[in-house]
N, CA, C and O atoms as a GROMACS GRO file, in nm:
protein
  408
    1UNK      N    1   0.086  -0.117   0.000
    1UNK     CA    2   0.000   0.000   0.000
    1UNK      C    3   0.090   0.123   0.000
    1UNK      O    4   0.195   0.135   0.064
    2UNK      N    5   0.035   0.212  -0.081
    2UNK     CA    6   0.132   0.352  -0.082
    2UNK      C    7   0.115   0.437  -0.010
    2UNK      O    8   0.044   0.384   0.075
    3UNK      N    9   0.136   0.574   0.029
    3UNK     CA   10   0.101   0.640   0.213
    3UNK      C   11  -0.024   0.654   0.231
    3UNK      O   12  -0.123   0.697   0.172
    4UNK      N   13   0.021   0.578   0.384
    4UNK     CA   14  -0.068   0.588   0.441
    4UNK      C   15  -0.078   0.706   0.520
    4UNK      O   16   0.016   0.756   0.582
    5UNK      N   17  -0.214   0.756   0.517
    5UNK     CA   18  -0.245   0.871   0.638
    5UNK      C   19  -0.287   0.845   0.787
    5UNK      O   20  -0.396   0.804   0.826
    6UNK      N   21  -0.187   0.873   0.855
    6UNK     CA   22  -0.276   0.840   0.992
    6UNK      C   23  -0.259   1.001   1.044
    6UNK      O   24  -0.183   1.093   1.015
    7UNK      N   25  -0.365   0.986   1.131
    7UNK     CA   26  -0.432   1.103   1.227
    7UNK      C   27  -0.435   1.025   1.368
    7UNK      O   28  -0.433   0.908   1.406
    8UNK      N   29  -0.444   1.191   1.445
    8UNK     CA   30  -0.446   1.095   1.560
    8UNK      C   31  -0.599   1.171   1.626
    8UNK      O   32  -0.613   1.294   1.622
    9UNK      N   33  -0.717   1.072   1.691
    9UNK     CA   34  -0.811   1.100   1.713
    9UNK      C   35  -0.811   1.117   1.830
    9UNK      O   36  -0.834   1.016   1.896
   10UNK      N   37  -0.787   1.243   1.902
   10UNK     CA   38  -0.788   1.247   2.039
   10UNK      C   39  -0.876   1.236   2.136
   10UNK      O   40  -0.849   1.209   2.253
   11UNK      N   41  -1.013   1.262   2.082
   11UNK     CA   42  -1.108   1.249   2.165
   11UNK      C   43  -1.172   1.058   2.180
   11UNK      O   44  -1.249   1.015   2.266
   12UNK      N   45  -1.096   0.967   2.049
   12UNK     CA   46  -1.144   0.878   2.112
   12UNK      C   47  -1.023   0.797   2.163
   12UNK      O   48  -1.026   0.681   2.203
   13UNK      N   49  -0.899   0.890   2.153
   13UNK     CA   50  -0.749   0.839   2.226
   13UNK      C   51  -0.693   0.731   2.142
   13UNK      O   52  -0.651   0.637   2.210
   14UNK      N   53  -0.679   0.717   2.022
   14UNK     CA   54  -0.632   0.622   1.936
   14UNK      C   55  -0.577   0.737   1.790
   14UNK      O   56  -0.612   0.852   1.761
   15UNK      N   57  -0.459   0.621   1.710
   15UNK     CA   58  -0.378   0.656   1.572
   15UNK      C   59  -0.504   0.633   1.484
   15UNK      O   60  -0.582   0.542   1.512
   16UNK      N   61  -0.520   0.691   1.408
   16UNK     CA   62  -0.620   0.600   1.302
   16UNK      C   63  -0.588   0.624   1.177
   16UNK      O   64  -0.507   0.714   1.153
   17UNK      N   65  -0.649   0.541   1.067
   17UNK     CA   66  -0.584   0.526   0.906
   17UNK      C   67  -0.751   0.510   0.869
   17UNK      O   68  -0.819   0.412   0.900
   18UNK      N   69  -0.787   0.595   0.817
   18UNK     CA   70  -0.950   0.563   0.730
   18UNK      C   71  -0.916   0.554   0.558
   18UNK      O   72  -0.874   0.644   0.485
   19UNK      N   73  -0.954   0.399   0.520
   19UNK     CA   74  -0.924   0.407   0.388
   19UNK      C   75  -1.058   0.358   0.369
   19UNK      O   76  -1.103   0.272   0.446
   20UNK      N   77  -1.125   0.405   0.275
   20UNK     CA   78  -1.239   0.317   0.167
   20UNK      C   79  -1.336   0.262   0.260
   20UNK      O   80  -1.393   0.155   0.239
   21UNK      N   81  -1.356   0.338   0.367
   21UNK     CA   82  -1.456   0.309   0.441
   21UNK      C   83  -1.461   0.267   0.552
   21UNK      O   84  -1.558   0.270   0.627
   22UNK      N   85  -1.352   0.224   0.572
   22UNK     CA   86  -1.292   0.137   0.722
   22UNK      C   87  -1.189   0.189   0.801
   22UNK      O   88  -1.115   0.270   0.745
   23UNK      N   89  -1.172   0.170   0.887
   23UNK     CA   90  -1.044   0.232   0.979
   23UNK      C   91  -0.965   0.119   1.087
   23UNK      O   92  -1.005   0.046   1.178
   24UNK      N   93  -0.818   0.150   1.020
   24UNK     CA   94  -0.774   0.057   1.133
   24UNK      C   95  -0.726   0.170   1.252
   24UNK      O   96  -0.719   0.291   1.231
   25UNK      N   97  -0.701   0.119   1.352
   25UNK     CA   98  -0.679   0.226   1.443
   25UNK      C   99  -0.555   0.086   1.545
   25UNK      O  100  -0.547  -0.036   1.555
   26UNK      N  101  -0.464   0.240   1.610
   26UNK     CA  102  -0.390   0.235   1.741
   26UNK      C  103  -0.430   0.293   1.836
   26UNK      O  104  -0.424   0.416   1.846
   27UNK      N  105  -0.498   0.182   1.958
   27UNK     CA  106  -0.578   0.279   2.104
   27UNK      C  107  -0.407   0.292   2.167
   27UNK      O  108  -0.300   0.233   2.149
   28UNK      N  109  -0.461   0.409   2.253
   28UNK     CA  110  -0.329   0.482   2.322
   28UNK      C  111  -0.347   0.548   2.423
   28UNK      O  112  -0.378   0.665   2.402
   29UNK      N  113  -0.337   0.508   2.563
   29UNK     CA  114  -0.345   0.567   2.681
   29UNK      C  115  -0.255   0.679   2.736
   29UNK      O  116  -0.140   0.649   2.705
   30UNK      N  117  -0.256   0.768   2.789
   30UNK     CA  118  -0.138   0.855   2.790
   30UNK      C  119  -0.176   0.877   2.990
   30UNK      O  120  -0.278   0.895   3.056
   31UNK      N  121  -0.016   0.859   3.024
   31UNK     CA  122   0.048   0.844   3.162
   31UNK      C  123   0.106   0.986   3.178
   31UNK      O  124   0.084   1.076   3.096
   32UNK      N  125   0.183   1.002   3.292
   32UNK     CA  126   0.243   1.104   3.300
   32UNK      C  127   0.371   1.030   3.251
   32UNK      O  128   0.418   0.927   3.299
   33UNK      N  129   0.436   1.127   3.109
   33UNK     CA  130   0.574   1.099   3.082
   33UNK      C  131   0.584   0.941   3.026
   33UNK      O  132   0.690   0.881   3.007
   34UNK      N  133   0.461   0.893   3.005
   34UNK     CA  134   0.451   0.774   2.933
   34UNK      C  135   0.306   0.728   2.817
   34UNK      O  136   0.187   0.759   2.829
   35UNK      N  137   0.340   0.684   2.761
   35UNK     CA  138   0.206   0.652   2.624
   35UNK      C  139   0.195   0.490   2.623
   35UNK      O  140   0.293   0.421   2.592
   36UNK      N  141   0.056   0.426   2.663
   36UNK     CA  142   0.017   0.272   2.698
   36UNK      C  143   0.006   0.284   2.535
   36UNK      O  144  -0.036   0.394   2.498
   37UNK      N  145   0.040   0.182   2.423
   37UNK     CA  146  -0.006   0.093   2.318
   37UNK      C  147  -0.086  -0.066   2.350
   37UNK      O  148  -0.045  -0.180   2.328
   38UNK      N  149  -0.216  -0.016   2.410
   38UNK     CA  150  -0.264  -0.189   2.418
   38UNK      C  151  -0.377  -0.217   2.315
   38UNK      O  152  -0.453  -0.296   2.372
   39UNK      N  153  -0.402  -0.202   2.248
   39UNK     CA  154  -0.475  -0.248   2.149
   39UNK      C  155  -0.447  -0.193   1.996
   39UNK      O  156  -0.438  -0.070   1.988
   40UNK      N  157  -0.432  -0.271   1.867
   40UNK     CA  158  -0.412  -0.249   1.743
   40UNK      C  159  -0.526  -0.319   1.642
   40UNK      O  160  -0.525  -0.442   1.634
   41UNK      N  161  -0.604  -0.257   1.579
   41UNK     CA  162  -0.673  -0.315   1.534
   41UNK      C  163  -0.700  -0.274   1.376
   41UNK      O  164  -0.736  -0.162   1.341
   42UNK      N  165  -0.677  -0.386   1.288
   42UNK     CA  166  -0.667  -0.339   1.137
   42UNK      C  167  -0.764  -0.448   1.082
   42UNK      O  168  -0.775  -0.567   1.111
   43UNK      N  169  -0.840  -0.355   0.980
   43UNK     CA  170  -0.962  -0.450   0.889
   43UNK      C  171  -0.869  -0.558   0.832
   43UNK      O  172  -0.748  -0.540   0.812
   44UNK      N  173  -0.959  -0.709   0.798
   44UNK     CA  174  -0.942  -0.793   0.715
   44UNK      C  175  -0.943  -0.726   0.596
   44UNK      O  176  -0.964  -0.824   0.525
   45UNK      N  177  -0.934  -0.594   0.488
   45UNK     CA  178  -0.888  -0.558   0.360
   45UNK      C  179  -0.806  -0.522   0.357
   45UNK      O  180  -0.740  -0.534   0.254
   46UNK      N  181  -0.751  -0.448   0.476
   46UNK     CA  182  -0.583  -0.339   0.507
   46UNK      C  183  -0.469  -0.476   0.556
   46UNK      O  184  -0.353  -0.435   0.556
   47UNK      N  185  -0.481  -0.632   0.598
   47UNK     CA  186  -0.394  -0.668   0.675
   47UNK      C  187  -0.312  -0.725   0.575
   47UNK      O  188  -0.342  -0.790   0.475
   48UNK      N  189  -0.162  -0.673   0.638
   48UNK     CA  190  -0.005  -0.749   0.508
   48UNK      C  191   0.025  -0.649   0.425
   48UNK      O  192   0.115  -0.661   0.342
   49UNK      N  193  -0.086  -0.481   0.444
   49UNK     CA  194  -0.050  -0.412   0.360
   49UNK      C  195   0.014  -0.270   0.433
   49UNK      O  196  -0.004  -0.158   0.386
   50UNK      N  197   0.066  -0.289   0.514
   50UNK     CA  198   0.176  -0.191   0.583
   50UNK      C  199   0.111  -0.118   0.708
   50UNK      O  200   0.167  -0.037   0.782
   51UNK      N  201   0.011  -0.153   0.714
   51UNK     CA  202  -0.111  -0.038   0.768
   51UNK      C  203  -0.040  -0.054   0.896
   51UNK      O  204   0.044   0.025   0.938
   52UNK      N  205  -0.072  -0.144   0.944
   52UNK     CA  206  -0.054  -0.154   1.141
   52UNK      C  207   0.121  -0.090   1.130
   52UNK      O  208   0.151   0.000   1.208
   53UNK      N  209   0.203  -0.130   1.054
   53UNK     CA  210   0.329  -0.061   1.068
   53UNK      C  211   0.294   0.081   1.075
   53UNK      O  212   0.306   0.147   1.178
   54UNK      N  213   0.255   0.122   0.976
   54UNK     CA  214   0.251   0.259   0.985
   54UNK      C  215   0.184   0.331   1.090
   54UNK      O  216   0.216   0.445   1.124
   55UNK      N  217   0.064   0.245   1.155
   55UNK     CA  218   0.053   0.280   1.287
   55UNK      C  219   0.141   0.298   1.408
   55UNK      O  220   0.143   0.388   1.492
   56UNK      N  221   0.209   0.199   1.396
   56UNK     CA  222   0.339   0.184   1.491
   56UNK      C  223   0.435   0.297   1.445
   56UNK      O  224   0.480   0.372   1.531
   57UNK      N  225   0.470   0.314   1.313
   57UNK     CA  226   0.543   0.440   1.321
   57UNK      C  227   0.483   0.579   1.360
   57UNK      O  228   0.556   0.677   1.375
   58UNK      N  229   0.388   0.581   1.370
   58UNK     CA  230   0.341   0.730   1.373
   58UNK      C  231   0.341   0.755   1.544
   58UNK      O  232   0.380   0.858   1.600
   59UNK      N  233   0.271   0.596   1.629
   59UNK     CA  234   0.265   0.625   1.747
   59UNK      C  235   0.421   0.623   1.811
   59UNK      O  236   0.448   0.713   1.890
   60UNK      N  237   0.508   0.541   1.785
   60UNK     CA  238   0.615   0.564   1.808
   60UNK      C  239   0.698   0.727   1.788
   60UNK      O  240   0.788   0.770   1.860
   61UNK      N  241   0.637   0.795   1.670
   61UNK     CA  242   0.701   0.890   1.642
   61UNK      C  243   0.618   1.020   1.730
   61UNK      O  244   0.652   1.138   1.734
   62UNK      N  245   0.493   0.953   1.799
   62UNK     CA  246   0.469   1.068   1.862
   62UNK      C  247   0.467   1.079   1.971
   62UNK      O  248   0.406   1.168   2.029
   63UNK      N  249   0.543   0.979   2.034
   63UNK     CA  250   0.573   0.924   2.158
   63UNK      C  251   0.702   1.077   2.159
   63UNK      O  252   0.703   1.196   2.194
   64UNK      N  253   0.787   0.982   2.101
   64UNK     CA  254   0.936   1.087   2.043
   64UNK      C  255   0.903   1.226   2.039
   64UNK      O  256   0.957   1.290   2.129
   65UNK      N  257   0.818   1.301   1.948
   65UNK     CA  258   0.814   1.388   1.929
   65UNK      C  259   0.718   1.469   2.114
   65UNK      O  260   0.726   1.591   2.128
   66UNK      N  261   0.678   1.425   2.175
   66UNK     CA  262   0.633   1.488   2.291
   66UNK      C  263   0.685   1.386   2.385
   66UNK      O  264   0.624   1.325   2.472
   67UNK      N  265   0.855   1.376   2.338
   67UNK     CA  266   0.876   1.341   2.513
   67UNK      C  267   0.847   1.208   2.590
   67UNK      O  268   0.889   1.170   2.699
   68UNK      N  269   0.767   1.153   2.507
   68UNK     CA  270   0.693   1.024   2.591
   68UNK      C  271   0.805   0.896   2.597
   68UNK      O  272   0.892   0.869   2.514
   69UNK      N  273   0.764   0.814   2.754
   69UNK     CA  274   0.849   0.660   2.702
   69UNK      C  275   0.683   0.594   2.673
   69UNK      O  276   0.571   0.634   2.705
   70UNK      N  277   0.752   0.435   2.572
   70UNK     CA  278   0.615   0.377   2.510
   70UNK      C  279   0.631   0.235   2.632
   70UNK      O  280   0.730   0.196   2.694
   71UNK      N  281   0.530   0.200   2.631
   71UNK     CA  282   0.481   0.049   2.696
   71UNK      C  283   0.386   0.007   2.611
   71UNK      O  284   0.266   0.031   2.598
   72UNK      N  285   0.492  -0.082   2.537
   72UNK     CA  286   0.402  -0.147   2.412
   72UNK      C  287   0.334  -0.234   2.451
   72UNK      O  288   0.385  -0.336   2.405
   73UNK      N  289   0.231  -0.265   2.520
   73UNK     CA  290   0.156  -0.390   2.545
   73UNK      C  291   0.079  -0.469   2.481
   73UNK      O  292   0.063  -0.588   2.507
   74UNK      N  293   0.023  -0.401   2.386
   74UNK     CA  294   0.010  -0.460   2.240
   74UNK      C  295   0.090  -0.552   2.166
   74UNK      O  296   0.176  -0.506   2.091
   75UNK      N  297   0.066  -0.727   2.179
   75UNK     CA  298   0.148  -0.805   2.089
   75UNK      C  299   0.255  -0.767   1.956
   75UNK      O  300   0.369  -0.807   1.933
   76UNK      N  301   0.153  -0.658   1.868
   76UNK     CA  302   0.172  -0.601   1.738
   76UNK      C  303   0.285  -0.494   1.765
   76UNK      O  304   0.401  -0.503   1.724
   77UNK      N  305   0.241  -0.409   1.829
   77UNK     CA  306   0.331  -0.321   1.893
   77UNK      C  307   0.467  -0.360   1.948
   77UNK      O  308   0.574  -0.303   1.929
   78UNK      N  309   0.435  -0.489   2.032
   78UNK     CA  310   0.564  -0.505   2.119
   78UNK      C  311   0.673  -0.593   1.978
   78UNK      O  312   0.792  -0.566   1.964
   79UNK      N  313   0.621  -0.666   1.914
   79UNK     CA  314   0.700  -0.714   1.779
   79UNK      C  315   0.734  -0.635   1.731
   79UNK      O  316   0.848  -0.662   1.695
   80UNK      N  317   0.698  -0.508   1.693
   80UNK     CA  318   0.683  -0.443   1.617
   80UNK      C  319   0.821  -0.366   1.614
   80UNK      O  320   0.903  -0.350   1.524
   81UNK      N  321   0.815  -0.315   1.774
   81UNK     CA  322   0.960  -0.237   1.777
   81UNK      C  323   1.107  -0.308   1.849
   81UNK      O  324   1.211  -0.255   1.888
   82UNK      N  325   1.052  -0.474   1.845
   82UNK     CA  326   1.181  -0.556   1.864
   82UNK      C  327   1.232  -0.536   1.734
   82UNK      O  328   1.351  -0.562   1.717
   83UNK      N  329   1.162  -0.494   1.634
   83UNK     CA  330   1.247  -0.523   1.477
   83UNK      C  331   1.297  -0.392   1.437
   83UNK      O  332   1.334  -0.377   1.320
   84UNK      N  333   1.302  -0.294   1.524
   84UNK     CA  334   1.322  -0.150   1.535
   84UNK      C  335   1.435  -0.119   1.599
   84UNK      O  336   1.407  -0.014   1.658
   85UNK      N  337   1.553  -0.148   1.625
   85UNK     CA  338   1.630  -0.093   1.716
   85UNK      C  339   1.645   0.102   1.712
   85UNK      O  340   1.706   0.157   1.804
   86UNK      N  341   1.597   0.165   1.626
   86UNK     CA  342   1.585   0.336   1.662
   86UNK      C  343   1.498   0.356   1.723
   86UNK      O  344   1.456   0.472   1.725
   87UNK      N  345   1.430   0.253   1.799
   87UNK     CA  346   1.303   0.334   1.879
   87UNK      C  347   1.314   0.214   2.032
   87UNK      O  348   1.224   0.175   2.106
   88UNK      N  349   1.449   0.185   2.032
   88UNK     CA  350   1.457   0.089   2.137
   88UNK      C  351   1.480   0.213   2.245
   88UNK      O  352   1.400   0.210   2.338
   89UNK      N  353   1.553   0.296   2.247
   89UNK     CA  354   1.547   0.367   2.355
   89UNK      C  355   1.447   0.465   2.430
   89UNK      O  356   1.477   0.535   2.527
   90UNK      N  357   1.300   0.457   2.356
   90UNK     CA  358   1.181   0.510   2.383
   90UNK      C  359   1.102   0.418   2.416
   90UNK      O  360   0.982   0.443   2.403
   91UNK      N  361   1.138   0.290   2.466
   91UNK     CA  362   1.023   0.232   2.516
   91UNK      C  363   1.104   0.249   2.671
   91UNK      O  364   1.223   0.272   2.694
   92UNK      N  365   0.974   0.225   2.779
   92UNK     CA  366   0.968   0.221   2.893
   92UNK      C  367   1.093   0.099   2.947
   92UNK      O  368   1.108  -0.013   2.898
   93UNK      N  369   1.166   0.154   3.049
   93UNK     CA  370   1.251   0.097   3.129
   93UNK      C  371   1.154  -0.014   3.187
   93UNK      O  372   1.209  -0.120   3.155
   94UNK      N  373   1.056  -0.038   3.245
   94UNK     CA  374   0.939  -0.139   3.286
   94UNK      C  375   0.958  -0.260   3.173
   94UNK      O  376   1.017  -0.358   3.218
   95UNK      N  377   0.916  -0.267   3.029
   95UNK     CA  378   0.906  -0.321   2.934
   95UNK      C  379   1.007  -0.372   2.887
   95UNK      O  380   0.989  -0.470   2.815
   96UNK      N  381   1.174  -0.316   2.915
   96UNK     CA  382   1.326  -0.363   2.819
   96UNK      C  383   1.286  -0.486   2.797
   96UNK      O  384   1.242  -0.531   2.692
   97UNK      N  385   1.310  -0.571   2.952
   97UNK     CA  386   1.343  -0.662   2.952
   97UNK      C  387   1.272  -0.778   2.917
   97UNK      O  388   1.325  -0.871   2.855
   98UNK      N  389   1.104  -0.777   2.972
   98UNK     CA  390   1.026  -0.837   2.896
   98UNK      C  391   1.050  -0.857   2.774
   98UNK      O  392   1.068  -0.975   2.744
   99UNK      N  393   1.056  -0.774   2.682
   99UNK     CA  394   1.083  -0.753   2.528
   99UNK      C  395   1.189  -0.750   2.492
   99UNK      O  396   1.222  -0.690   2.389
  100UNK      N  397   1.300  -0.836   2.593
  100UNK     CA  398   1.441  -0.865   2.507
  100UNK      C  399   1.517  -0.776   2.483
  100UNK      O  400   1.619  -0.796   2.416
  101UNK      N  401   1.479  -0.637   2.540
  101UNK     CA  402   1.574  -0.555   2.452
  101UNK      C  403   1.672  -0.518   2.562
  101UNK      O  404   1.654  -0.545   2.681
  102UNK      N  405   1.817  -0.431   2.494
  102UNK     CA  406   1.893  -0.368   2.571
  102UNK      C  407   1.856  -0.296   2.652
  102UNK      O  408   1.937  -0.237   2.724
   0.00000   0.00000   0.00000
């Protein structure tokens, strides 16, 4: 799939991607000085086609961009940025080790 747009919907606290009628979305809790990823959810027409990545990049990047550490609790999420080492140092000190990382 070629770019994707995500927005971020604040009032219902999730990333979202609306294509052709459907929306996959990243729910996202926000802590003090930290951003929860526990739920990812992408239509059976968007899945294998970059979508949930690009979710993960955007929430990752807006973690970064305001400061936040992430607690990926989200399966999708937590895979997501084991295959990421530039965004290993924005996840939560809580989470490293669970998730293998440095």
């Amino acid at each position: 799939m070629a770019d994707v747009d995500v927005t971020n919907n604040t009032e219902r606290h999730r990333f979202e991607v609306n294509l052709e009628g459907h929306t996959a979305f990243a729910e996202y809790r926000l802590k003090p000085g930290q951003i929860v990823l526990p739920h990812t959810v992408v239509p059976p027409e968007f899945e294998g086609k970059g979508v949930a990545s690009a979710l993960a990049r955007f929430a990752f990047g807006y973690a970064r961009d305001n400061g936040l550490k992430v607690i990926p609790t989200c399966p999708f999420m937590a895979g997501w940025v084991k295959k990421h080492p530039a965004q290993h140092d924005i996840v939560d000190e809580s989470c490293r080790e669970p998730l293998g990382l440095p």
